[in-house]
KOLDO-579192 format. One record per residue: residue in one letter; x, y, z of N, C-alpha, C in turn. Coordinates in steps of 0.001 Angstrom, whole numbers, padded with zeros to 6 digits, always signed. Layout:
<rs>
AXYZXYZXYZ...
</rs>
This chain:
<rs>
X+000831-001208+000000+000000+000000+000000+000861+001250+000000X+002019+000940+000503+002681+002452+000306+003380+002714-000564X+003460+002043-001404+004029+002429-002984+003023+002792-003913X+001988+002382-003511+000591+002975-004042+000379+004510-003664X+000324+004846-002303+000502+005848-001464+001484+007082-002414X+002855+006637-002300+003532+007502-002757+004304+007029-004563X+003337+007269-005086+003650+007062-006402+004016+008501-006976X+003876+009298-005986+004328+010947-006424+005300+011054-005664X+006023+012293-004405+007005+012351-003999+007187+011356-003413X+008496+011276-003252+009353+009824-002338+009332+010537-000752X+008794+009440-000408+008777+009731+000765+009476+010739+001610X+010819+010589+001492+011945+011343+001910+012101+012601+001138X+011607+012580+000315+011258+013678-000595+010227+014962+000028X+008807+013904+000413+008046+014609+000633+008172+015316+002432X+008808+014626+002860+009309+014894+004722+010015+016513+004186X+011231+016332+003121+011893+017485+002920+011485+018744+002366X+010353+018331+001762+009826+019511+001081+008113+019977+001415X+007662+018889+002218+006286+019379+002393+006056+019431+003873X+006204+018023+004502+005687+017927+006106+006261+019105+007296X+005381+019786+007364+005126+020667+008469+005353+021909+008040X+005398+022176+006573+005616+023227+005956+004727+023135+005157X+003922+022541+004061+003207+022977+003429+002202+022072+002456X+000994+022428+002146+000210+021898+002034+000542+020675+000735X-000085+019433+000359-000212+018719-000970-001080+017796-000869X-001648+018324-002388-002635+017215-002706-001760+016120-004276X-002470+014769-003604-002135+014056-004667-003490+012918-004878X-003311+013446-006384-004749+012422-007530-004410+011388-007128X-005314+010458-006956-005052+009120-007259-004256+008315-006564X-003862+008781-004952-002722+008043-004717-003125+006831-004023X-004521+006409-004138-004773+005261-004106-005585+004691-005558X-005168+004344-005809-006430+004431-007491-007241+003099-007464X-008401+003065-007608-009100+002308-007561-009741+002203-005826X-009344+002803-004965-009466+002752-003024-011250+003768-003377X-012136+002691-002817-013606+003295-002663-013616+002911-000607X-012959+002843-000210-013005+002642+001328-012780+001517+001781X-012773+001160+002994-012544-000241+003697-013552-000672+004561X-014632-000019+004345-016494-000124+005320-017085+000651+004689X-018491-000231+004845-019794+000816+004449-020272+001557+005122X-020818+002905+005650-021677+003214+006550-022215+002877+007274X-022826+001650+007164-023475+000905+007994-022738+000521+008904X-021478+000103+008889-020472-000515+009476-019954+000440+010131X-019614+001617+009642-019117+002541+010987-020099+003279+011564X-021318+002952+011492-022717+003386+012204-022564+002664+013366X-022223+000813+012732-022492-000346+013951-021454-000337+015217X-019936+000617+014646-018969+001003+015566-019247+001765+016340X-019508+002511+015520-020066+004026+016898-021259+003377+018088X-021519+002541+017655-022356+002198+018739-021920+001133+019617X-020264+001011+019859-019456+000050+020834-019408+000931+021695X-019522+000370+022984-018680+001106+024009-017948+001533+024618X-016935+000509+023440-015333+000839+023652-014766+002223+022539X-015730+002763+021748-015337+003392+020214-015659+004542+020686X-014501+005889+020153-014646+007386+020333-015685+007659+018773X-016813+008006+019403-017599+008560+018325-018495+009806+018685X-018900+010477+017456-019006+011870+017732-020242+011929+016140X-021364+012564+016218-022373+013188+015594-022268+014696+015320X-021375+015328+013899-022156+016557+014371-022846+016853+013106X-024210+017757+013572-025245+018589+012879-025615+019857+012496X-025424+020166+011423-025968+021599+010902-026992+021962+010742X-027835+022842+012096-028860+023509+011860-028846+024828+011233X-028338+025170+009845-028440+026629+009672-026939+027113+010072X-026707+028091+011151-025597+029203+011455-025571+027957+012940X-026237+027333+013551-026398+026255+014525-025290+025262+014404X-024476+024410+015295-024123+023648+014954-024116+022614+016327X-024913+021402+016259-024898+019979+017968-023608+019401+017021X-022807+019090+018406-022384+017819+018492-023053+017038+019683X-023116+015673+019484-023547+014241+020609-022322+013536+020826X-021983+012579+021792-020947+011794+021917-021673+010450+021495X-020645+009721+021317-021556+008182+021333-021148+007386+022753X-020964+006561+023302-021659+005512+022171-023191+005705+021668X-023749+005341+020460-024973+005732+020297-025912+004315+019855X-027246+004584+019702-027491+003095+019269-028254+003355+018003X-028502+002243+017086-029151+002460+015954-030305+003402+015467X-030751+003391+016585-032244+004182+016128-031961+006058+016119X-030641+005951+016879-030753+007887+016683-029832+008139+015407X-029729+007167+014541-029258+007450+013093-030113+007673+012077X-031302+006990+012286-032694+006767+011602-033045+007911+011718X-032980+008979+013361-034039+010064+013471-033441+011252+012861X-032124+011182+012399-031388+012215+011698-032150+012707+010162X-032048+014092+010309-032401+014322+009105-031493+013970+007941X-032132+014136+006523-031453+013620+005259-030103+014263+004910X-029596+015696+005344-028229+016592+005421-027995+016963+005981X-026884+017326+006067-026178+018345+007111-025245+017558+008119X-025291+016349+008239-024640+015980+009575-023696+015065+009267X-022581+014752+010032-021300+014040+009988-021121+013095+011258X-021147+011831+011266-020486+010752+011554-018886+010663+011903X-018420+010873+012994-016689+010559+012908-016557+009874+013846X-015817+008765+013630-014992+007847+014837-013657+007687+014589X-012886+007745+015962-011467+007253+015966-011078+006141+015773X-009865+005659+016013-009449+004944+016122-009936+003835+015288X-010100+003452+014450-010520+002667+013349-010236+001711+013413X-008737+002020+013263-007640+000751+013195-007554+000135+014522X-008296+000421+015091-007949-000235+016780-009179-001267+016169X-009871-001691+015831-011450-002387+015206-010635-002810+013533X-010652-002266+012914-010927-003158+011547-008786-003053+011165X-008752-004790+010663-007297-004917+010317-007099-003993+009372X-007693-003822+008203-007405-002898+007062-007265-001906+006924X-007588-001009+008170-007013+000547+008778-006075+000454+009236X-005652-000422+010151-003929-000426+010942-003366-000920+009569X-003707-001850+008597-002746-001793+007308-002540+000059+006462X-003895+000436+007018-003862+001464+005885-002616+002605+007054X-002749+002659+008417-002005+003566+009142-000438+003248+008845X-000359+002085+008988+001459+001234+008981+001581+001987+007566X+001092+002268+006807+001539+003011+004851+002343+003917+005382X+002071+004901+006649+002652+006175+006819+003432+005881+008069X+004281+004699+007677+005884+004486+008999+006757+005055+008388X+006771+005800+007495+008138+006483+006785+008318+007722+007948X+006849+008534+009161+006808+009265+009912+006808+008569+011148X+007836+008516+012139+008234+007690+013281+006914+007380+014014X+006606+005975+014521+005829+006042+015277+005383+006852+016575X+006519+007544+017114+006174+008081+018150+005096+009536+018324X+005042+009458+016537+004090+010483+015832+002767+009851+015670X+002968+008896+015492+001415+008110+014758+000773+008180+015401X-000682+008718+015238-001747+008724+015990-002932+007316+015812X-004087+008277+014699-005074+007117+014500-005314+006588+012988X-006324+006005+012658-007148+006717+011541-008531+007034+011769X-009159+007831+011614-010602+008898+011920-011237+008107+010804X-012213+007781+010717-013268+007798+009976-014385+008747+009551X-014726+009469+008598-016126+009788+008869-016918+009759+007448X-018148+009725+008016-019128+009484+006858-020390+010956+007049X-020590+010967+006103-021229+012931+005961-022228+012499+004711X-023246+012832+005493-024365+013244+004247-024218+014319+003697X-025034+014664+002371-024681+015394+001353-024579+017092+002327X-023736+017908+002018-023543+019480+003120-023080+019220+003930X-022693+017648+004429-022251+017349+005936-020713+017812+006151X-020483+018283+007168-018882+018258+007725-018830+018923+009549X-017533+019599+009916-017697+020151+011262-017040+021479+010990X-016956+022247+009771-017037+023610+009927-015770+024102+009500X-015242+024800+009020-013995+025339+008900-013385+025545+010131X-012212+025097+010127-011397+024730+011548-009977+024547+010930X-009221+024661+012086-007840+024312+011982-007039+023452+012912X-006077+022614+013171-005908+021306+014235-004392+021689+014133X-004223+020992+014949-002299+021769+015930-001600+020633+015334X-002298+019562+014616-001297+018473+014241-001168+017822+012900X-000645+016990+011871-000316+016642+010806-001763+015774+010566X-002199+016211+009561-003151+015540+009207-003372+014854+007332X-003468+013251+007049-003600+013306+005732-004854+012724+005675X-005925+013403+004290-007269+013286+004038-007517+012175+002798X-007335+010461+003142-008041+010393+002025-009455+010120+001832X-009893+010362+000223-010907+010327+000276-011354+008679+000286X-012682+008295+000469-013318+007106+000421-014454+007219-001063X-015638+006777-000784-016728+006691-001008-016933+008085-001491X-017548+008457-002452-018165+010156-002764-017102+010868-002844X-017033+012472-002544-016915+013834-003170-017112+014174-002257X-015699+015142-001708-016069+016315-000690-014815+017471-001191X-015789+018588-001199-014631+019373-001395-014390+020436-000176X-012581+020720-000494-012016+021382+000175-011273+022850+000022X-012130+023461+000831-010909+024416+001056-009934+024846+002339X-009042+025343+001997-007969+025502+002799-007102+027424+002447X-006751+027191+003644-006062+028672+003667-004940+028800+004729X-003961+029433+004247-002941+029954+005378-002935+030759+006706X-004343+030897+006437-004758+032508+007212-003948+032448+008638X-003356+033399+008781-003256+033591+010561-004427+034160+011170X-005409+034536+010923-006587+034352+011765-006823+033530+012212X-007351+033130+013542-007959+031866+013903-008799+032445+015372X-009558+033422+014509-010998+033607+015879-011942+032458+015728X-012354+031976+017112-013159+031299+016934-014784+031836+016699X-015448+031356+017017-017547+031181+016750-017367+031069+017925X-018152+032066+018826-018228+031615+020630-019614+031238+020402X-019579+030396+021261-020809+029632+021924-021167+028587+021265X-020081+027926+020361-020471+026628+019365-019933+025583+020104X-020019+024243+020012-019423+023640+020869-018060+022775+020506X-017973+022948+018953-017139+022694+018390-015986+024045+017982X-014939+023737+017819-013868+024865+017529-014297+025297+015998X-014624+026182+015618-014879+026611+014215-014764+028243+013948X-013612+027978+012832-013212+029456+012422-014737+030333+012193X-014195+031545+012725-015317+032764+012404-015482+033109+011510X-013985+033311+010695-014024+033698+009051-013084+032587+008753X-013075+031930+007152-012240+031354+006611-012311+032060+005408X-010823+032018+004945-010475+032812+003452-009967+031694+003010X-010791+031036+002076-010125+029933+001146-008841+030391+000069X-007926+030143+000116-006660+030399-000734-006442+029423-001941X-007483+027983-002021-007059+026545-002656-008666+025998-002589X-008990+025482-003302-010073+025065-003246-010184+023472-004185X-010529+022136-003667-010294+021178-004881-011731+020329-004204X-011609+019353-004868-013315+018368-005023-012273+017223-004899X-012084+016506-003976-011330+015030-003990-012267+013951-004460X-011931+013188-005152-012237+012149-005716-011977+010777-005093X-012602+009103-005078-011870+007970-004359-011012+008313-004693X-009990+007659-003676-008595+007532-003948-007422+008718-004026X-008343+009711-003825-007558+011399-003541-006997+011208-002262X-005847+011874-002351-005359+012309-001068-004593+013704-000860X-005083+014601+000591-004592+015719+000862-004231+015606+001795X-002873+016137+002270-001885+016942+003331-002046+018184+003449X-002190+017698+005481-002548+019349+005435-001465+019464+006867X-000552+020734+006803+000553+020803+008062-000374+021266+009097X+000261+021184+010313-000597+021880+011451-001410+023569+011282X-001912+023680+011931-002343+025418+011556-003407+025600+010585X-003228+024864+009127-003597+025166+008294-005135+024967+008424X-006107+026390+008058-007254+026327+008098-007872+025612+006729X-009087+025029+007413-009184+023438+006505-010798+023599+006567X-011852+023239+005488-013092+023216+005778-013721+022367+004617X-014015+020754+005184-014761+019914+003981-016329+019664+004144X-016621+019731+002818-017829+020029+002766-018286+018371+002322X-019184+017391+002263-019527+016230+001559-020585+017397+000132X-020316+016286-001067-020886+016655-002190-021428+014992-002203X-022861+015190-001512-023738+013943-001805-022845+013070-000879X-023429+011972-000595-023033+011252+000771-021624+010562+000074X-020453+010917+001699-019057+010267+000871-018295+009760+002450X-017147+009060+002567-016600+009103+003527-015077+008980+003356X-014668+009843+004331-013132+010500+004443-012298+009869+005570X-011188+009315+005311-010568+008294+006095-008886+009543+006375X-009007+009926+007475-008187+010570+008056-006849+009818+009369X-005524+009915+008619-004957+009478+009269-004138+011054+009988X-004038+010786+011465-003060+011488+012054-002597+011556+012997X-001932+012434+013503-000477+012625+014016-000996+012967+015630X+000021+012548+016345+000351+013372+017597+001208+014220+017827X+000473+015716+018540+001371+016835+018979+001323+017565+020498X+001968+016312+021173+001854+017278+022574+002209+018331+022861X+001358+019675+023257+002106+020774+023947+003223+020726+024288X+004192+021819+024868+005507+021582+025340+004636+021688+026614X+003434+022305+027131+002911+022644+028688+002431+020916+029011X+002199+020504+028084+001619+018366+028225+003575+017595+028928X+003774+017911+027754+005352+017719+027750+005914+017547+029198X+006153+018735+029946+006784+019304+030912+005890+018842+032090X+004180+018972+031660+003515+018298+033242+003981+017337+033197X+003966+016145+032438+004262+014897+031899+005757+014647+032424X+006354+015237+032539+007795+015062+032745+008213+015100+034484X+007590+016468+035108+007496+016524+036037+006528+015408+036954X+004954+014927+036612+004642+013916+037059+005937+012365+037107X+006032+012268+036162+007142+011652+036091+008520+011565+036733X+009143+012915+036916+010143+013119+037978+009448+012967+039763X+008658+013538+039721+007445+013055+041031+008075+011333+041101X+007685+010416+040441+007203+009004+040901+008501+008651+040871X+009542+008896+040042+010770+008521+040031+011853+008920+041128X+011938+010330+041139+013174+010833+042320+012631+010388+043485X+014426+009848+044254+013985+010047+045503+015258+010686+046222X+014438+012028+046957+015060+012859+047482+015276+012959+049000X+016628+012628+048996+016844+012270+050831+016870+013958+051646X+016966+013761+052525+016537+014946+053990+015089+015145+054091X+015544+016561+054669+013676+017069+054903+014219+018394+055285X+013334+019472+055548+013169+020369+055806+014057+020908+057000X+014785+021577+057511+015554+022261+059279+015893+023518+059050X+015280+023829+059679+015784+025299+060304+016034+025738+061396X+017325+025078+062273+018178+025412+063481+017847+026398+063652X+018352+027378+062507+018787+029064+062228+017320+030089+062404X+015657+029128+062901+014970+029661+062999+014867+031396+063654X+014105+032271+063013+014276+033242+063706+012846+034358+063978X+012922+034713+065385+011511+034961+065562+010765+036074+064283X+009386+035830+064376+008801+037382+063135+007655+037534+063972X+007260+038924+063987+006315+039452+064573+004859+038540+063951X+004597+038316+062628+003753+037766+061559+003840+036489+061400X+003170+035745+062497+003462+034326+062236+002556+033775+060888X+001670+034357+060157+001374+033743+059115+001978+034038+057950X+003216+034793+057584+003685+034879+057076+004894+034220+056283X+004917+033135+055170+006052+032778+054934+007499+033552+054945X+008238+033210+055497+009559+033725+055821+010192+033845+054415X+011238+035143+054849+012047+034845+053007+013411+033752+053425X+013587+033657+054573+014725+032380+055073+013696+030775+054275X+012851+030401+054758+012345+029350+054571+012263+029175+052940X+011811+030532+051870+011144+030580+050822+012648+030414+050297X+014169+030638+050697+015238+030534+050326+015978+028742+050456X+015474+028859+051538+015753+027307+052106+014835+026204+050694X+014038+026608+050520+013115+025572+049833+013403+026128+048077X+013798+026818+047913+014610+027224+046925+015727+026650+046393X+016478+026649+046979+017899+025875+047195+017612+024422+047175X+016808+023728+047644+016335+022278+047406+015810+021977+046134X+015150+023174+045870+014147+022577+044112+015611+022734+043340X+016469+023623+043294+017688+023789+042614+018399+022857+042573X+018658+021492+042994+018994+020848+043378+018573+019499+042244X+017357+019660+041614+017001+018681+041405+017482+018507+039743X+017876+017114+039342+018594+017354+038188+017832+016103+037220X+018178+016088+036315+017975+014947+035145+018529+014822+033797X+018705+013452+033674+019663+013324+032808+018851+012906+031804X+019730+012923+030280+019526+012176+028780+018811+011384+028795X+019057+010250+029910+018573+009083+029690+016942+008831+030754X+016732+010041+031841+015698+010248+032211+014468+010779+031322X+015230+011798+029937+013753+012416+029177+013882+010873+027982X+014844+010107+027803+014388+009088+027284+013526+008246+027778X+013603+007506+029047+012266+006518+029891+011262+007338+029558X+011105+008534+030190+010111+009283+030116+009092+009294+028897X+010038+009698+027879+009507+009395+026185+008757+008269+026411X+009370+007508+026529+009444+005843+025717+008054+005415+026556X+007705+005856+027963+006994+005821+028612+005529+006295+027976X+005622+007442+028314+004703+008525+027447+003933+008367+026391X+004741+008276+025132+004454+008276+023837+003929+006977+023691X+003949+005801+024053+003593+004566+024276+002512+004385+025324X+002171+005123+025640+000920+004517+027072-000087+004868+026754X-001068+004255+026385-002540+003822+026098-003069+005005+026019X-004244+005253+025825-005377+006442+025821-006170+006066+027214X-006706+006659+027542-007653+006236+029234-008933+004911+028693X-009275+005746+027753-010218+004425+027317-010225+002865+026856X-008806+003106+026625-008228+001655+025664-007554+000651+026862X-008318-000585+026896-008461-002115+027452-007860-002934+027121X-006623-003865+027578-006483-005035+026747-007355-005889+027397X-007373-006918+026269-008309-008184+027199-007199-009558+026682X-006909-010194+028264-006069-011223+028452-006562-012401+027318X-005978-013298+027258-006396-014283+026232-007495-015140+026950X-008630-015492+026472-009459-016121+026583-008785-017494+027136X-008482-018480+026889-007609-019583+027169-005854-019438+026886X-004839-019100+028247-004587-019022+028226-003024-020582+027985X-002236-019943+026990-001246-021042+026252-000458-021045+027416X+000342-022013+027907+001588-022842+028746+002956-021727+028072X+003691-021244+028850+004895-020773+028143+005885-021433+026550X+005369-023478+027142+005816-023953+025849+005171-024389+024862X+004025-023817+025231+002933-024135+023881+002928-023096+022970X+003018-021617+023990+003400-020345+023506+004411-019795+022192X+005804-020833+023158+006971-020798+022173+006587-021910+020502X+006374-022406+021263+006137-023453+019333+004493-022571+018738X+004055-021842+019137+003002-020966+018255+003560-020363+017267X+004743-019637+018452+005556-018397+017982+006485-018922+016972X+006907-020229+017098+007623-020917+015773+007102-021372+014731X+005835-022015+014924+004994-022161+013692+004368-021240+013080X+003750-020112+013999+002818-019056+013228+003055-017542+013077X+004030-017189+014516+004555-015948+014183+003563-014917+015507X+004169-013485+015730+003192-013217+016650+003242-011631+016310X+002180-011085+016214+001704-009749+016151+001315-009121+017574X+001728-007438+017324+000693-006749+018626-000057-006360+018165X-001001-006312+019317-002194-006243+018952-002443-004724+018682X-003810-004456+017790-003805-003321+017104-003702-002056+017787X-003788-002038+019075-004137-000858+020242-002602-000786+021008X-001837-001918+020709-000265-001659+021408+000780-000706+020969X+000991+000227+022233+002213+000624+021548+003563+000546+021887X+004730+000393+020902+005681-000192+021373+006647+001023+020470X+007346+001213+021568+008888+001967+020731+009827+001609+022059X+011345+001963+021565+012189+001642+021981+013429+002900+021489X+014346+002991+022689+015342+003890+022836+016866+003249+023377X+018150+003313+022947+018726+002365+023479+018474+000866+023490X+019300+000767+024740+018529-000845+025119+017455-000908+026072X+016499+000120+025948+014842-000234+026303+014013-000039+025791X+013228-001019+025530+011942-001214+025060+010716-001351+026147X+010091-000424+025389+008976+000439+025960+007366-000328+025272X+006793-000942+026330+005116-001351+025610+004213-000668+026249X+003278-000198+026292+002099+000276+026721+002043+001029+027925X+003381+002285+027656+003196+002607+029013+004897+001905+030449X+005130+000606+029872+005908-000384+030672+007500+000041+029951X+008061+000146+030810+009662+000269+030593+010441-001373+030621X+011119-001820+029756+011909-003075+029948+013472-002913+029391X+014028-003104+030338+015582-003172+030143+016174-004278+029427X+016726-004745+028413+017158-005419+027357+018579-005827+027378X+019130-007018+027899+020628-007383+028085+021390-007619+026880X+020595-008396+026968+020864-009293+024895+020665-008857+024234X+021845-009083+023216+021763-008486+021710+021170-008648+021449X+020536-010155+021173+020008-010935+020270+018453-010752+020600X+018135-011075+021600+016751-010580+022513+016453-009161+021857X+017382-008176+022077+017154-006692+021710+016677-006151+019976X+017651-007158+019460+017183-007479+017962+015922-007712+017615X+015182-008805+018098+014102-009386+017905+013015-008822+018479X+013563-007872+019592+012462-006909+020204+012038-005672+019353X+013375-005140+018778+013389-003928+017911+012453-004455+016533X+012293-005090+016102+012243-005983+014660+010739-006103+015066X+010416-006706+016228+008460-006444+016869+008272-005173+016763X+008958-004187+017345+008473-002934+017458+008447-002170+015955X+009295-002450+015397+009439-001613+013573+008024-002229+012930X+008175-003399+013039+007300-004079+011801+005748-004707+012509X+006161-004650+013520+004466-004623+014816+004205-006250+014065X+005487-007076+014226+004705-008731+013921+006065-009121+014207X+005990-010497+014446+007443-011351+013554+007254-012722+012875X+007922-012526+012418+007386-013859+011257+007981-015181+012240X+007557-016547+011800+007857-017330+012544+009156-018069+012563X+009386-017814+014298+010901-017886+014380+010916-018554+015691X+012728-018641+016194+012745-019263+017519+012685-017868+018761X+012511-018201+019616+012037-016495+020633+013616-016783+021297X+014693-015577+021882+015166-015279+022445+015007-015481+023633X+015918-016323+024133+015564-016920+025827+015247-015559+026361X+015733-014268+026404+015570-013309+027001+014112-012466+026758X+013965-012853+025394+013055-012155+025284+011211-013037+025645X+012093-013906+025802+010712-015247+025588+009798-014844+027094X+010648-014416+028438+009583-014159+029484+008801-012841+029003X+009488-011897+028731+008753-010310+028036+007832-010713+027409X+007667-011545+026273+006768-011702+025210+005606-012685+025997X+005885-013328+026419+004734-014026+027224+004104-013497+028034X+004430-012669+028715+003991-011589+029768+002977-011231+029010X+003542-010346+028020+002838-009045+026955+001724-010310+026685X+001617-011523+026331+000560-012252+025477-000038-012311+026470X-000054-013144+028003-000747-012931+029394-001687-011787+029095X-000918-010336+028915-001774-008873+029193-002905-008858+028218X-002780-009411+026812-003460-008897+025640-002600-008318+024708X-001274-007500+024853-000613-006813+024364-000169-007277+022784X+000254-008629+022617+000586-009051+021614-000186-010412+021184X-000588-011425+020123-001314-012243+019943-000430-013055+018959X-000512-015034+019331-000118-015570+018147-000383-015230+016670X-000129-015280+015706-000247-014884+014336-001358-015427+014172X-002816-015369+013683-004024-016627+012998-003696-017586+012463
</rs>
């Protein structure tokens, strides 16, 4: 699929000359791609309880959004236009979205987000808007056209419940076709319209704040440091204002936060931690009948073993990082075969690394990873 994908710039091409700088559309870069579900099918998702789904509706200058989960019958009561269908995570549910997300590993995983789904009756969309992160649009099913603009404006519509530009100045305007695909960098104000019922399969990116970043880091320095003494002040000295913090004490406790340090290899765990740990909503579920460690290993030799579609795995050094879990890596050879799971999110069938063989069984215990079918 990704030579299909990029039958126009080379990948490395397109990192150098477009991603995070500037907009591209490319015809056809799936040719013959009418989607990977019908409507119906991402109607029947939105109505899991495990699935991020979202309704929104155009009344006029009006605009509802609903959350889901939802159930069949408030699809029926929708009127014939105006309204849009979107769910996340796709690929966490259907194999042929995590095939279609893995197209775009040429952009490090620690970027990869989801793929979005949505389906829009004819006028349907959520408004001219703009998103802080890398986003590519292909089309599915139908015709929606787009415009887009550079604008540095970005007032919002108060009192909508969705983020939607006040004014948009279209600069580009195109009608995507199946199999179209558009890039759009962060910032860029973006507004699709459906032309007659179509659906748009959106893959994208993660962009934490540096303010996410830094809480994130500091929670993190929280659970990790441990900082010996405590508080003394021999040198106490009387103040008329006993509710007053002292500037001795506010100096004293000064001098301690100054104190506190971190290294290279602390914002690495941290990463590897981070960028890898689940969404709040996302569950593994342990294996139904669980395999013997050596029934495990001859699976893994006959059939091969994948993670599962919701795992995430990266690695820094010699640690490898799953869902959130830090693991320290002795062996080469172990470390090899760990890195080689994490690049290609499978391994074909092989013998497991004594070292790596308790890790991987663990992870199959959790849900994390699954024998091959």
């Amino acid at each position: 699929m990704e030579s299909a994908l990029w039958a126009g710039p080379h990948p490395a091409r397109f990192i150098r000359q477009y991603w995070h700088k500037k907009p591209l559309l490319l015809r056809q870069a799936l040719p013959g791609f009418r989607g990977l579900l019908e409507p119906r099918h991402l109607m029947r998702l939105a109505c899991r309880d495990e699935a991020q789904a979202r309704l929104v509706i155009r009344h006029g200058r009006r605009w509802e959004l609903r959350h889901g989960p939802f159930r069949p019958k408030d699809f029926s009561a929708l009127p014939d236009k105006g309204w849009s269908l979107l769910v996340q995570e796709v690929n966490h549910f259907l194999p042929e979205a995590e095939e279609l997300l893995r197209a775009f590993s040429f952009i490090p995983y620690a970027r990869l987000d989801d793929v979005m789904v949505s389906f829009a009756r004819d006028g349907g969309g959520v408004g001219p808007h703009f998103d802080s992160y890398d986003v590519f649009l292909l089309q599915g099913m139908g015709r929606r056209r787009w415009q887009i603009s550079a604008q540095r404006d970005r007032e919002l519509v108060a009192g909508t419940p969705l983020r939607i530009l006040k004014r948009l100045r279209p600069e580009q305007e195109w009608v995507l076709e199946p199999g179209d695909l558009l890039y759009l960098p962060p910032h860029y104000a973006h507004n699709g319209v459906a032309l007659g019922d179509c659906m748009t399969y959106s893959i994208g990116f993660r962009a934490p704040s540096n303010q996410e970043l830094v809480q994130g880091f500091l929670d993190y320095l929280g659970e990790t440091l441990a900082v010996a003494g405590m508080y003394r002040d021999p040198d106490l000295a009387m103040q008329r204002d006993p509710a007053r913090i002292g500037g001795a004490m506010l100096a004293k406790v000064a001098d301690a936060l100054s104190r506190v340090r971190w290294r290279r290899s602390d914002v690495a765990d941290f990463l590897g931690r981070y960028l890898s740990e689940p969404k709040p909503h996302v569950f593994f579920r342990p294996p139904p009948r669980r395999e013997t460690p050596g029934r495990f290993r001859a699976l893994c030799a006959r059939r091969g073993i994948a993670l599962d579609p919701r795992t995430g795995m990266l690695y820094s050094s010699r640690t490898v990082f799953i869902n959130g879990e830090a693991n320290a890596v002795a062996s080469p050879q172990a470390l090899a075969q760990l890195k080689r799971l994490a690049n290609r999110r499978a391994l074909p069938p092989c013998r497991l690394d004594p070292e790596a063989m308790p890790l991987l069984y663990q992870w199959y215990r959790d849900g994390y990873i699954h024998p091959t079918p």
